[in-house]
C-alpha positions in Angstrom: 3.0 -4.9 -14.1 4.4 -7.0 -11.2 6.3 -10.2 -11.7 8.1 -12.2 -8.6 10.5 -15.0 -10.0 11.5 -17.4 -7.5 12.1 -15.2 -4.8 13.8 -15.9 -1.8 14.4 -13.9 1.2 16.9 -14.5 3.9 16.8 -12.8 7.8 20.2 -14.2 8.8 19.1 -17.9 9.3 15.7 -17.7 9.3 14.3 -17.8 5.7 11.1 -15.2 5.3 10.2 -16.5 1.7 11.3 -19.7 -0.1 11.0 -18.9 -3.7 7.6 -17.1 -4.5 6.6 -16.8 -8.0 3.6 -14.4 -9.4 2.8 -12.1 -11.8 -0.4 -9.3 -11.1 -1.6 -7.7 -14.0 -2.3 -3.6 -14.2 -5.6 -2.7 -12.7 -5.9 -6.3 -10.2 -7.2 -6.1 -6.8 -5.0 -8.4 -4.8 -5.4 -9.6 -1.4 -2.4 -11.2 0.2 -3.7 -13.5 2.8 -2.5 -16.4 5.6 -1.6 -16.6 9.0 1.3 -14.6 11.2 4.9 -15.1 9.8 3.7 -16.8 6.8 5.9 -14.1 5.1 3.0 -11.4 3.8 4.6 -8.4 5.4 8.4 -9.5 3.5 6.5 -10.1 0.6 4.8 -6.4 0.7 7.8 -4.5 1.7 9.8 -6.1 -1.0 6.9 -4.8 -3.3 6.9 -1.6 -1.9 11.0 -1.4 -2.5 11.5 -1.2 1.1 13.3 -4.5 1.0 15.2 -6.6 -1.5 15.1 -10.5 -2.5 18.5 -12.3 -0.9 18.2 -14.3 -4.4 15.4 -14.0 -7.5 14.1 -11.2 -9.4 10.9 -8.9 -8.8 9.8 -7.3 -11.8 8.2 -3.9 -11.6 6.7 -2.0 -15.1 9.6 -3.9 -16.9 12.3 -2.6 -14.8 14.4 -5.4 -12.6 13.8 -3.6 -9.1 15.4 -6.3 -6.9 19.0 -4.9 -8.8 17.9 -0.8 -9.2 21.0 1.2 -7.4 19.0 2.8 -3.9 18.1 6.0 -5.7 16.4 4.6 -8.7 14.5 2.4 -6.2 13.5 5.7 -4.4 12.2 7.7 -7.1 10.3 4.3 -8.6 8.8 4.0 -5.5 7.9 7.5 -5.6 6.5 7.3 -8.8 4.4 4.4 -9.1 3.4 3.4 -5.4 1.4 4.3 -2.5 1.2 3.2 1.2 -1.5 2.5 3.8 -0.8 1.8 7.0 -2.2 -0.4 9.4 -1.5 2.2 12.2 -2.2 4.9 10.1 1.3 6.0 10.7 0.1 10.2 10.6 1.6 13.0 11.7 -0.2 14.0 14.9 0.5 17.4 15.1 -0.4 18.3 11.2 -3.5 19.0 9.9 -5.3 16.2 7.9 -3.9 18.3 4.1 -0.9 18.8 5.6 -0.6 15.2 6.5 -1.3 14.6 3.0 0.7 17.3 1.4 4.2 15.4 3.2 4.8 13.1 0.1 4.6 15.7 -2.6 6.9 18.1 -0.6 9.5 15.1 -0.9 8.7 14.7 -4.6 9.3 18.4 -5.0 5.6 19.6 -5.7 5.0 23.7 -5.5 3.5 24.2 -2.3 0.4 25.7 -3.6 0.0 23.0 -5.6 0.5 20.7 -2.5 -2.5 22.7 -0.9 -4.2 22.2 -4.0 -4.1 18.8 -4.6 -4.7 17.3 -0.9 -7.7 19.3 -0.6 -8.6 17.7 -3.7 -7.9 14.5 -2.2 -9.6 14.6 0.9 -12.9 15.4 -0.6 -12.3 12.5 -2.9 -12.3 10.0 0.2 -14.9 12.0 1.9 -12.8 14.4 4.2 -13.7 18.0 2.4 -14.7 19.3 5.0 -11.9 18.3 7.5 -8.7 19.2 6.0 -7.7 21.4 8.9 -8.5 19.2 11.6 -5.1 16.9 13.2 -5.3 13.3 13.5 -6.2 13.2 17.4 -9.6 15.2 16.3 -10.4 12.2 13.5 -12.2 9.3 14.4 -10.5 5.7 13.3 -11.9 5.5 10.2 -11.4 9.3 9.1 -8.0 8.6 10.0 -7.3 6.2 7.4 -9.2 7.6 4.5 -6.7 10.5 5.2 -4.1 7.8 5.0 -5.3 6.9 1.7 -5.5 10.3 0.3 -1.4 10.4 1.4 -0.9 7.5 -0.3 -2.8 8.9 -3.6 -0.8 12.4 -3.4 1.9 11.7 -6.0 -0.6 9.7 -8.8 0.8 6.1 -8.0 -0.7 3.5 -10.1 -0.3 0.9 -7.3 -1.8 1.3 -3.8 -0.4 -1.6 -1.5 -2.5 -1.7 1.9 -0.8 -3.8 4.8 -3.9 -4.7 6.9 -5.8 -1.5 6.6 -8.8 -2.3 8.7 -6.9 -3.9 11.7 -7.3 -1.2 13.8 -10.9 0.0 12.4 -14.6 -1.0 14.0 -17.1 -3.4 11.4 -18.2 -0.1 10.4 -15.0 1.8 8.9 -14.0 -1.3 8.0 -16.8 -1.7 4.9 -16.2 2.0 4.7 -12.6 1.6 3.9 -13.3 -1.3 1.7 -15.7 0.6 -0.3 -13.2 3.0 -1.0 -10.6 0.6 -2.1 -13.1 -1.1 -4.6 -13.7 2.4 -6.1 -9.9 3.5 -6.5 -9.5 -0.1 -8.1 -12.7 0.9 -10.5 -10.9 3.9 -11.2 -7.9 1.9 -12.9 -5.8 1.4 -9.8 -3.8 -1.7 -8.7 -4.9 -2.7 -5.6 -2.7 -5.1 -3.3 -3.9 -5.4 0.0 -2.7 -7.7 3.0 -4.7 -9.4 5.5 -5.4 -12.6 7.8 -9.5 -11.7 7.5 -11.1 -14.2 5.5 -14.2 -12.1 4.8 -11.7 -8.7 3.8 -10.0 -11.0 1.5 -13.3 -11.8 -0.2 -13.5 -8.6 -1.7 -10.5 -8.7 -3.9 -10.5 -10.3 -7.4 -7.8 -12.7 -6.5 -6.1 -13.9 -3.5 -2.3 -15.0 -3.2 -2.1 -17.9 0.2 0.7 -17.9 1.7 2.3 -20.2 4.3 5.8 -20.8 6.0 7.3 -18.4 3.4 5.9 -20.5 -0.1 3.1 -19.3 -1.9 -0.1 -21.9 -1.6 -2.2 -20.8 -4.3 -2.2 -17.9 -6.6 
């Protein structure tokens, strides 16, 4: 489903990734691991096609994304990929649903449907009974299972998760990870970045990276 080939990214002089080449198969939990500025975050937001490759190829469901014109990458984003945030990144004046409906109101959803669907989805990570409550009423950990319903909205069949415990207690934390496990059960591909040893554990396979070059795959 996702191939790198020799990728290399460029921030003016400094050079973020030195050629990175990897394939994950459809339905692999990933965990993206090594230490500050070892290039994870690059690597996840050229991924997420937030960011391109200054030279190589990233391969997404067949389709070259690294040379897709910026609406293409937009509605293949759309389509196949979810977000979770480190910070959570939520809306603090909308409710928990509406928080989650925000993604299929870009993608065009009826907004019944919208209402519909993220009540679905917050019972699915545990939050039925909360949809009306706003972030600043959620505890940590409530917060980012609403964060993951968001990032399930639209269907994606890849979830990337850019350290999604940092900001949670031990607690939440094996919460959260539970959670992840089950999506990636469920058939979804998992990639999730992190400097935890112990979080890393969890996935089925962990890419190392370090000074921008992939240490083992």
């Amino acid at each position: 489903m996702i191939r790198f080939e020799d990728v290399v990214r460029f921030y003016g002089d400094f050079q973020a990734l030195a050629g990175v080449s990897f394939a994950i198969a459809k339905g692999e939990f990933v965990a993206i691991m090594g230490p500050s500025g070892c290039g994870k975050s690059t690597m996840l937001n050229i991924l997420g096609l937030l960011d391109r490759p200054t030279s190589g190829r990233y391969v997404l469901d067949g389709a070259d994304a690294s040379s897709l014109a910026d609406d293409k990458r937009t509605l293949l984003r759309r389509a196949k990929i979810g977000f979770v945030f480190q910070a959570f990144n939520l809306l603090p004046r909308l409710s928990a649903a509406e928080n989650v409906s925000l993604p299929m109101s870009y993608a065009g959803v009826h907004s019944a449907e919208q209402r519909t669907r993220a009540e679905d989805l917050l019972h699915r990570v545990g939050l039925g009974r909360k949809c009306g409550r706003t972030p600043l009423e959620l505890s940590g950990g409530e917060r980012q299972r609403v964060g993951i319903a968001r990032a399930l909205a639209n269907g994606p069949d890849i979830l990337l998760a850019d350290e999604p415990t940092g900001n949670l207690d031990s607690k939440s934390s094996a919460e959260i990870l539970a959670l992840f496990k089950e999506l990636h059960a469920e058939g979804k591909t998992v990639i999730l970045v992190t400097h935890d040893a112990g979080i890393g554990a969890t996935a089925q396979r962990t890419l190392r990276m370090k000074d921008g070059r992939l240490q083992q795959a």
